[in-house]
C-alpha positions, 0 to 999 in steps of 0.5 A: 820514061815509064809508061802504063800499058793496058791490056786488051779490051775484051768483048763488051760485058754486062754492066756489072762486070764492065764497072768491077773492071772500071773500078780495078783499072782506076785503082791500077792507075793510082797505084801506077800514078802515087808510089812511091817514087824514089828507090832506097837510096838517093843515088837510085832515085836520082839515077832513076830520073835520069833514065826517063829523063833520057829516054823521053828526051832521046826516044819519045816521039816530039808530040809526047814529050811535052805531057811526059815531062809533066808527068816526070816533072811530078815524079821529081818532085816528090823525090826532092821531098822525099830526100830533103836538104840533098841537092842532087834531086833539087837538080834533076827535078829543075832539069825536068822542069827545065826540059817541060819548058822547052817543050812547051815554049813561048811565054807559057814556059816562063813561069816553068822557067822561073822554077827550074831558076828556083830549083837551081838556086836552092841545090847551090845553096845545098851543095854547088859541086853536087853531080859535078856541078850540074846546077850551075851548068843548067842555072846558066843554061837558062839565063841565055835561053831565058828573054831578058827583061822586062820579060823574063830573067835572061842575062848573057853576062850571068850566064857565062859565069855560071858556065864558067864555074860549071866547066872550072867543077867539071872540065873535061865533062861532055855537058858543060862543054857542050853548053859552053860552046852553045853559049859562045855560039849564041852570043856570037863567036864562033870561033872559040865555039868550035873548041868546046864542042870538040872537047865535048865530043872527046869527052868521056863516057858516063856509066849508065848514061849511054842514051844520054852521050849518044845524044848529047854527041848528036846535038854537039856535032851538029852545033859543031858544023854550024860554028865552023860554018859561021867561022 
């Protein structure tokens, strides 16, 4: 994710200096703060979160992950407006917002969690096999992780099948078979686990999404160990 470097701070200078520089620092930042967000087109766009996606995901360290997703979670947005009635933003922004949820945890991240289930619903109704089917993917995702009623949305029964039509979109993919395998393992049955994740380390690499497979690999051989233990 980007972050705003400031220079050296020099030896103390006389008020009038100390608030020109004030003055251009704060306009620095605002400038940082509300570009534009997005490139030409929305494939760079998209591309763009995807890269401070990963690398707040993989690389920040764990305290500043949390204000990070926040700060991304604005950048994504803006971008969903700035390209109306394209899915592909509507994904990324709810996987951003998805991951701030995680982040935050507890009953806090709930209200997030409905959003990202918005974000979701709204990029299928757009266009479901976007990005490989990745708002089913990350739709069903939520739903195991989310408690189920009386407070939250959660259902397991939901959840699989919004897995199911991700993996039928993208079967070979790395991301749909790692969450399958999550799934099964979190609703108790290992055994069938242990074949998705295995096909989610045999998946192919993703051009340009080497942080993300090098992480998602990491993730799936541990969630792997765990199966064949449980078997």
């Amino acid at each position: 994710m980007n972050t705003f470097a400031l220079p050296p701070i020099p030896a103390p200078a006389p008020p009038c200096c100390r608030s020109i520089r004030l003055a251009l620092l704060a306009a620095a930042l605002t400038t940082a703060l509300f570009a534009p967000a997005h490139a030409g087109t929305v494939d760079d766009a998209v591309a763009d979160l995807q890269h401070d996606w990963e690398l707040t995901r993989y690389q920040a360290p764990a305290a500043e992950r949390e204000k990070r997703f926040e700060v991304l979670a604005a950048k994504a947005h803006r971008i969903s407006e700035a390209f109306p009635g394209r899915s592909e933003p509507l994904v990324w922004e709810g996987i951003v917002v998805s991951s701030w949820a995680g982040e935050k945890g507890g009953l806090g991240a709930l209200s997030l969690a409905k959003q990202a289930k918005t974000l979701y619903e709204a990029a299928i109704r757009i266009d479901g096999k976007a990005l490989d089917g990745s708002a089913y993917n990350s739709l069903g995702v939520l739903y195991y992780k989310v408690p189920g009623w009386p407070l939250g949305f959660g259902d397991k029964a939901k959840a699989g099948e919004l897995l199911q039509q991700a993996l039928a979109l993208n079967p070979k993919g790395i991301d749909p078979n790692f969450f399958y395998g999550e799934y099964l393992l979190e609703t108790r049955h290992p055994e069938e686990a242990v074949a998705y994740l295995e096909r989610a380390l045999a998946a192919p690499a993703r051009p340009g999404r080497q942080v993300a497979d090098a992480g998602r690999r990491d993730e799936a051989r541990a969630l792997l160990a765990k199966a064949k233990a449980e078997h």
